[in-house]
Structure formats: C-alpha cells, structure tokens
N, C-alpha and C positions, 0 to 999 in steps of 0.2 A: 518833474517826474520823467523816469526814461520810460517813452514811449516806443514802441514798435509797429506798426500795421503790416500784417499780414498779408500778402495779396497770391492767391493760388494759383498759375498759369500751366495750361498747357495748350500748345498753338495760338498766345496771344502777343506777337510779333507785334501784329501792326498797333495794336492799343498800350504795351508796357510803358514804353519811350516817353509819348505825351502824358499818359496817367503819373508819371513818375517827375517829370517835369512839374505837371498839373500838383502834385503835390509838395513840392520842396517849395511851390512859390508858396502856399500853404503855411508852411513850415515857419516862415520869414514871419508871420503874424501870433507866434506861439511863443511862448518864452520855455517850453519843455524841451527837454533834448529828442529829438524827434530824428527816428529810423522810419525806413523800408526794409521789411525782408521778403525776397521774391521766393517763390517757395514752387519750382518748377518739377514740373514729370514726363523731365527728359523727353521737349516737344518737339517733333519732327522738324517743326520751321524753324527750329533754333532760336526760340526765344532766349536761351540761358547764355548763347554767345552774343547777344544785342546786350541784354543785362550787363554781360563783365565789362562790355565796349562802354556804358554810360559808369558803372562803378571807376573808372579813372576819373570824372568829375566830382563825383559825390560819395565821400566818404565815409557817408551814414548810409550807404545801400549796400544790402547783404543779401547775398543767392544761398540757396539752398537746395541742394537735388534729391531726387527720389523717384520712385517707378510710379508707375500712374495705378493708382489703388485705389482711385474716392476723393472725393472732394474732405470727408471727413479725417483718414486718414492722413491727406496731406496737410488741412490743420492743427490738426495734433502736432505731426513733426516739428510744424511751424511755432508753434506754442511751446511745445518742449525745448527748442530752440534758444527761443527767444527770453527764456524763463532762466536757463540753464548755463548759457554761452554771452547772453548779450546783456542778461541781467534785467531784464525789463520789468519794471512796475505796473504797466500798461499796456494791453495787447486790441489791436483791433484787428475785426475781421473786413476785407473789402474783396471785393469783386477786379476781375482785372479790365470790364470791358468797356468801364464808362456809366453802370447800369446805376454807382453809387458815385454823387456829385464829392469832388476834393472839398469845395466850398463849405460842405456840413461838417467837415472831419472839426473845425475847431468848436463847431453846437455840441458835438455829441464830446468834444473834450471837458467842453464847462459843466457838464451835467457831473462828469467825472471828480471836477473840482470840487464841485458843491457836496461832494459826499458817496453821490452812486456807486454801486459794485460793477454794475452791469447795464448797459448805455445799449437800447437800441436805435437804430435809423428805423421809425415806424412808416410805415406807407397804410395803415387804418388806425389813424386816429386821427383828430382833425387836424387840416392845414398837410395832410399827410398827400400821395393818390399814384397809382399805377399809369403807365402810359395809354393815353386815351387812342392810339392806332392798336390796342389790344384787339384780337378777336374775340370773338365770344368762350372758345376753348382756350384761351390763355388765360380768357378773367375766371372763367370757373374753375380751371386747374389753379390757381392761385386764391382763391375762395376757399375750394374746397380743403387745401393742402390745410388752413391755416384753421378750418373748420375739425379738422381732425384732429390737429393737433393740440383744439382749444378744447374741444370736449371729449374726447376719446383718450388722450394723455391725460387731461385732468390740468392744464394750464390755462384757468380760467382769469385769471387777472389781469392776462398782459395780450394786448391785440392783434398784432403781428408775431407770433410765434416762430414762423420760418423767415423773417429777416435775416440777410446776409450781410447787413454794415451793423456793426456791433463793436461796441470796446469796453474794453473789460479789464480790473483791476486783475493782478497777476496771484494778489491773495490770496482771493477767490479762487482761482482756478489750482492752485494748490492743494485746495482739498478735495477736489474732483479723482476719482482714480478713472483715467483716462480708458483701461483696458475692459472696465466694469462697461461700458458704452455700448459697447458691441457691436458698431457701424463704424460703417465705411464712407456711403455716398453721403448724399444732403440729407438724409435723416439726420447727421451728426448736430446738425443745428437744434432739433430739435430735443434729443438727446440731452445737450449737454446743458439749452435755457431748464430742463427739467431736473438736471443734477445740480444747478446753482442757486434754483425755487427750495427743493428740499435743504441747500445749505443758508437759508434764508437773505439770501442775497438780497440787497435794497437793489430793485430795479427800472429803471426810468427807460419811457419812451417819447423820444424825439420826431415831430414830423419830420419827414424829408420827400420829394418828388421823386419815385424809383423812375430813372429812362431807362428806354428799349435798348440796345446794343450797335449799332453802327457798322463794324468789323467782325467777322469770326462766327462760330455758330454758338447756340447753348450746349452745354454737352448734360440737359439734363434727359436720362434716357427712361424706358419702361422700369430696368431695374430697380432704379433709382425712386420710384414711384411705388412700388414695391415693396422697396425695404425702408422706407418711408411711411407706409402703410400698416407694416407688423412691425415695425419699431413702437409706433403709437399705442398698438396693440399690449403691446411689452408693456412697455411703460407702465398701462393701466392695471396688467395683470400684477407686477411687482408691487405699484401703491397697495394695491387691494388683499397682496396676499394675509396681511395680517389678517384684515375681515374675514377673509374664506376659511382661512384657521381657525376664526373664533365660531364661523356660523357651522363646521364642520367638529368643531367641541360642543356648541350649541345642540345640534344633533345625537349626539351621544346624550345628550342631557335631558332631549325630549325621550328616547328609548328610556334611560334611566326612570324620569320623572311619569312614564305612563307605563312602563313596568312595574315597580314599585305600585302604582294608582288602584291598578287591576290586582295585584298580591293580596294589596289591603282590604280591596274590595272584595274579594274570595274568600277572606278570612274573615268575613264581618264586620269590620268595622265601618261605621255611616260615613258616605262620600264627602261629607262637611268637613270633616277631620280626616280624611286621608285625603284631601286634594292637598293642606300644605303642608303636611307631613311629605307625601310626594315631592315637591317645591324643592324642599330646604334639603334633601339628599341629593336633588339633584343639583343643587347649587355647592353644594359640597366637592360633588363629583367633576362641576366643572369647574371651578377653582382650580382644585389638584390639575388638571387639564391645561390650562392657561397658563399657570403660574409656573409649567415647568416645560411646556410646548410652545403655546401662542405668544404668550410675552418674554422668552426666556432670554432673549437676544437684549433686552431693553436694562438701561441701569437704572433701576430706581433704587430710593434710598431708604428706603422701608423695608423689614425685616418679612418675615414668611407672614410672621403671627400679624404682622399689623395689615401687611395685603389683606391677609384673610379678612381681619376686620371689616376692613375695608370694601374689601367684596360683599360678604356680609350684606350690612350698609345700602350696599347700592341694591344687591339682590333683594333686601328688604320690600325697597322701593316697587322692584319686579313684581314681587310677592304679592303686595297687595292688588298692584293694576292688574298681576295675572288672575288674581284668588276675585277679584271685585268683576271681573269678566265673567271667570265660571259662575259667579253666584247670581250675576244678573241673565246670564245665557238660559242659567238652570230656571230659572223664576218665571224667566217667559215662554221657555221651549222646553218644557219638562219630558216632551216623550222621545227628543232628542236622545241618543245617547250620553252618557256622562265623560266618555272618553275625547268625542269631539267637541264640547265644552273646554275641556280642558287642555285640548288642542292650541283651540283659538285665543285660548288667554297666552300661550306661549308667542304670540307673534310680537304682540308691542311692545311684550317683555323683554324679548331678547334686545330689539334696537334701543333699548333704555340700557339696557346692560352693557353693550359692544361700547356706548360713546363714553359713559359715564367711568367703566373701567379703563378704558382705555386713554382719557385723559385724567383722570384721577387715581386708580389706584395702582395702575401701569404704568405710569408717566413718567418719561426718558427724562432724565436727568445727564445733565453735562457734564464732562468729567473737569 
C-alpha cells in the first residue's frame, strides 16, 4: 500500500532532519511504499529550505507549503494532497517534535493490515502513558481535553480522542467532506475521529509512550483550547439535532394531546375515553410532523402509508404506558387534576417513541 505520513511543521528546523532520518530507517522494515510529506507554514527558521536540502537524498520526501492557519487546516491540505497528487491509500498523522516514536509507525501499520480504517497511537489504554516530567496542568489539560471530547462530543468507545499519531485508510477519509469540519486548530482531530465514528469506520487503538518535546515550543495556544471547546459543543448539538426536532414535534403533540383532552372534557364526554382519544390525534399530528420535518432528510424504504403504520405500532406501545400511567395516577390521586395525569403519562412515552421510530420506522437505509 502507498503510504504517506503526514508531519505539520512550522519552526521545526532543529527536529525535521533526524525525525526524517528516524524514519526512512523505519521505512527499511516495511514492505509498503512508504512517503513523507512535510506539510510546512512558511516557518520563519526555514524549515522548508532544510527539507528540499534532505529531498536530494530521498526521493519519497515531498514538501508542501502553505500559510500558517491551524494545525487542522494544514492537515487537510496534507491529506488532500496526499489523496490527490501522490495517490495514497494510507495517510498518517505525526507530530514533527519527537513527541510520536518512528519505532510505533510499523504497530500502527499492522493494525492497518489486519483490516482497521482508523489506527490510533493511544497514550490511555494500557501499556499506553503520558511523559511522567508532566506538571499537574499539562496532565489535566490533557485529561480534560480527552474528557470532553469523550462525553460532550459523544465519542464514547475510543480513549484517546485527541491523539495526534494516527493512520488512516484514504477510503475512509473520502467520504468525509473536509469543509463540513469547520476547524482550524487541534480541534480538527477531534472533528474528523468524529466524522469517521458516524461513517462507521473500524477503529483500533494502539499503546504507544507519548514523549515530551526536546526542541522548539508547543504551539498549542488559548485559542486553540477554545475552539477545541465549542467544536465539542458542535459536535454534540449536530448528533442531537434530530432529538430536539423530535422532542420539539413532541411538544406540539402534548399542546395537541391536552387541547383536544380539555375540548373533550368540556363537551362531556367521561375522562376515561377522552384521555385516548386525545393520544391517537396527537399521534396523528405527530407523525405528519416527523415524517415530513424531523426524519425527512433520511432514506427509508417504506412508503408514507406503511411509516404511518408503523408509527402507529409504536405509538400504540406509547398509548398504553401513557393511558396505564394516567389510570394509575388517577386511582391513587384522584383530587389531582386530570390534565397533570395526563401530563406525566406523556414523559416515558415520548422516549419509547423518539428511540423506537427512530430506528425502526425512520431507519436510514443505504443507497
């Protein structure tokens, strides 16, 4: 397979050379066609003029230039690159400082071989670990980063989230729309593990020992931390939006279902029979709602009439937990009102509704 590894510099003079070295002996132990591409932002100390000095040895090192925008930015370029011009099957992300050992590159290849989409260098999982000359604020900004990203993104399967050694099949990243991202800095890592989880990418994590840096500084700044921060945010608002859609149809459905309730109950008829009378129009109402709002985006292969059934069906289910709520509320709290009865039967019903339509009678089909 043609491989590429990535590596983003800017002001990493002193560290390119030997990493670059450090890896072609690498290379020797591979049977893959095995690239570097330096992927530079136009760095003051002229790292990009030491690069083209070592590309008259090695013919598989390729530079690439560009303004200094983000770390995520510059691997996009790198990627598109690599995908586009050099043809690669195989993309890895590395560090330029040393911080990701040459020695792991051929572990996190074999995982590649064995099948994976998406190869991390894990530093939390075991046999994994961070540099123990850590302070206390570098291990907890490094905790927390990966805390955020695992429950406030919603990437709960995989432990290292913001790892930066990473290789990744080029397929995969094909169907990523790079611009849908919408970062720049190191969020992008976390961004794109989360557009390759939705394209259900087989993912493996590899220990590796992350070291500290030797030469040069981080360039990870406040902003970066930031938009790091509301990127995760994002993340979770977009999974979610279908839900809010649906709990925001669901809501139209309680005004329906307790308008209706109270109409009925005006008009005489006994609360026993107009509580699912209520129900089943508002179930009506939200159907029409979902089926042409919240789910309209999805392909399923079922006709209107048979969602509806379908709906139906599951509302059924609703029906009863919600109708066998009011009727035990009313039984034991009679001087209660009847409308807050019938409130509280709307709660467990709708989360029986939201999961049940939503992989069943909504259920995205592949084209």
């Amino acid at each position: 397979m043609k491989t590429v590894i990535i590596i983003p510099t800017y002001n990493e003079r002193e560290n390119i050379g030997p990493l670059i070295e450090a890896l072609q002996h690498q290379f020797e132990k591979l049977t893959h066609d095995m690239h570097v591409l330096v992927v530079d932002d136009n760095s003051p100390d002229r790292t990009a003029d030491f690069v083209r000095e070592l590309q008259a040895d090695h013919s598989n090192l390729h530079l690439l230039m560009g303004e200094k925008k983000g770390l995520g930015v510059a691997y996009i370029r790198g990627m598109l690159h690599a995908m586009d011009e050099l043809h690669a099957e195989v993309v890895f992300e590395m560090d330029a400082d040393f911080s990701h050992k040459p020695e792991d590159v051929p572990r996190l290849m074999a995982e590649i071989e064995h099948g994976a989409d998406f190869v991390i260098g894990s530093r939390y999982v075991p046999g994994g670990s961070i540099p123990k000359e850590w302070g206390l604020y570098r291990r907890l900004n490094s905790r927390f980063g990966n805390i955020v990203a695992r429950y406030l993104a919603g990437i709960y399967s995989v432990r290292d989230c913001t790892a930066g050694f990473r290789a990744i099949r080029t397929s995969i990243l094909r169907r990523i729309d790079f611009a849908k991202l919408g970062v720049q800095g190191y969020a992008f890592q976390v961004a794109l593990l989360h557009a390759v989880t939705v394209e259900k990418a087989r993912i493996v994590e590899v220990p590796v020992n992350f070291i500290d840096r030797c030469y040069g500084d981080s360039k990870l700044g406040l902003r970066d931390i930031v938009e790091f921060v509301a990127n995760a945010w994002w993340i979770r608002f977009e999974s979610s939006k279908t839900f809010i859609k649906f709990l925001a149809v669901g809501a139209t459905g309680v005004a329906v279902n307790l308008g209706f309730f109270t109409l009925l109950l005006f008009l005489g008829l006994n609360k026993f029979v107009a509580s699912p009378i209520s129900i089943e129009i508002s179930i009506i109402s939200n159907f029409l709602f979902n089926n042409y709002w919240t789910f309209r985006d999805r392909n399923t292969k079922d006709k209107t009439r048979i969602k509806g059934l379908k709906f139906n069906t599951v509302s059924l289910l609703s029906l009863i937990l919600s109708y066998g709520t009011f009727v035990t509320l009313s039984l034991f709290f009679p001087d209660v009102q009847p409308q807050v009865h019938q409130f509280i039967g709307i709660i467990p019903a709708t989360l029986i509704n939201y999961f049940l339509n939503s992989y069943w009678t909504f259920k995205h089909v592949e084209d």
